[in-house]
C-alpha positions in Angstrom: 0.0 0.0 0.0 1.7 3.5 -0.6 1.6 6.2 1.4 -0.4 9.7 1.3 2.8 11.2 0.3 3.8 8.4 -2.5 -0.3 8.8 -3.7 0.3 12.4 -4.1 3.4 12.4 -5.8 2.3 10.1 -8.6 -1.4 12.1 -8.8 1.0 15.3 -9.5 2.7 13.2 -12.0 -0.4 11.9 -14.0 -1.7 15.8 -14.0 1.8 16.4 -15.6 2.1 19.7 -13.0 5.6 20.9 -10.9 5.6 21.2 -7.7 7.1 24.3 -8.2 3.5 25.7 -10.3 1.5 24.1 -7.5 4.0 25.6 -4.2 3.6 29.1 -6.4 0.0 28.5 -6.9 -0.5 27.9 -3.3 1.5 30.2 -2.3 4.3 27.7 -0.4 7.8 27.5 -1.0 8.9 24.8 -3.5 11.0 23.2 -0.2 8.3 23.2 1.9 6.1 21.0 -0.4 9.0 19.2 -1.4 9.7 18.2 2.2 5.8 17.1 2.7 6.2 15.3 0.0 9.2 13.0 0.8 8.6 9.6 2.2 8.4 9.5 5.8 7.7 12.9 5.9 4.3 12.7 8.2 3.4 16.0 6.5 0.5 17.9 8.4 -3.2 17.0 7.5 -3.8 21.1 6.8 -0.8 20.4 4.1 -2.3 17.1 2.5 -5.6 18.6 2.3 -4.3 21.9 0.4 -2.9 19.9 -2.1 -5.3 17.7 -2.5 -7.9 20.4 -2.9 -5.4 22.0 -5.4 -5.4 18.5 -7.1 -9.1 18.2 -7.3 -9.2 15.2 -5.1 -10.7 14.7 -1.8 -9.6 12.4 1.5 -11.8 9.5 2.6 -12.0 7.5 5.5 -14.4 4.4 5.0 -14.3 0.9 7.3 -13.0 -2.2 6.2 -14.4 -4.6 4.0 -15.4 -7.4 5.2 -15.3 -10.9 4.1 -18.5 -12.1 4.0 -18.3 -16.0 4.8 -21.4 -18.3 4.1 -23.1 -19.7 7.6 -22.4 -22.8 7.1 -19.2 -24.2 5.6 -21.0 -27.1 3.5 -21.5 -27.2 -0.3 -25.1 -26.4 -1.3 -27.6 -29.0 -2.5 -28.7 -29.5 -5.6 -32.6 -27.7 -6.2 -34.2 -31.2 -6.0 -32.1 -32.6 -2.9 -32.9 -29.7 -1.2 -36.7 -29.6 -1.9 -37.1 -33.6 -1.2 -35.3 -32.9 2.2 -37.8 -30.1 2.9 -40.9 -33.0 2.2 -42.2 -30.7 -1.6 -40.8 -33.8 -3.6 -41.9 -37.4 -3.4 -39.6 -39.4 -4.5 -41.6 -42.8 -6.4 -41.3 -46.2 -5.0 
């Protein structure tokens, strides 16, 4: 998984924009974005979400997936077994 700062780096890079047009833009110096930007930087969130903002992208926090596992682990019938074991299907004698 990258991190925020590695994200941000390659959205700048797809948009094909400097840092130095967005620091100017934003009116930071080109060292102080390049600094947030490095790895391991733990840049501040008011920092990420300028960018972002400039960028046109937004932050979101959502929960886990979950894996959803069936209740029981066995395979399922066949239509027919299943309706004879409920009594719906006779079966001839």
């Amino acid at each position: 998984m990258k991190s925020i700062e590695e994200e941000i780096r390659s959205i700048i890079k797809r948009k094909g924009i400097s840092l130095y047009r967005i620091a100017k833009d934003l009116g930071i110096t080109w060292e102080s974005l390049h600094r947030s930007l490095k790895n391991g930087a733990n840049p501040k969130w008011d920092r990420i979400k300028q960018v972002l903002d400039y960028l046109d992208y937004e932050f979101v926090i959502r929960p886990k997936r979950k894996e959803v596992k069936p209740e029981n682990s066995k395979p399922p019938q066949s239509r027919r077994k299943e309706r004879e074991s409920h009594g719906n299907i006779q079966k001839k004698k």
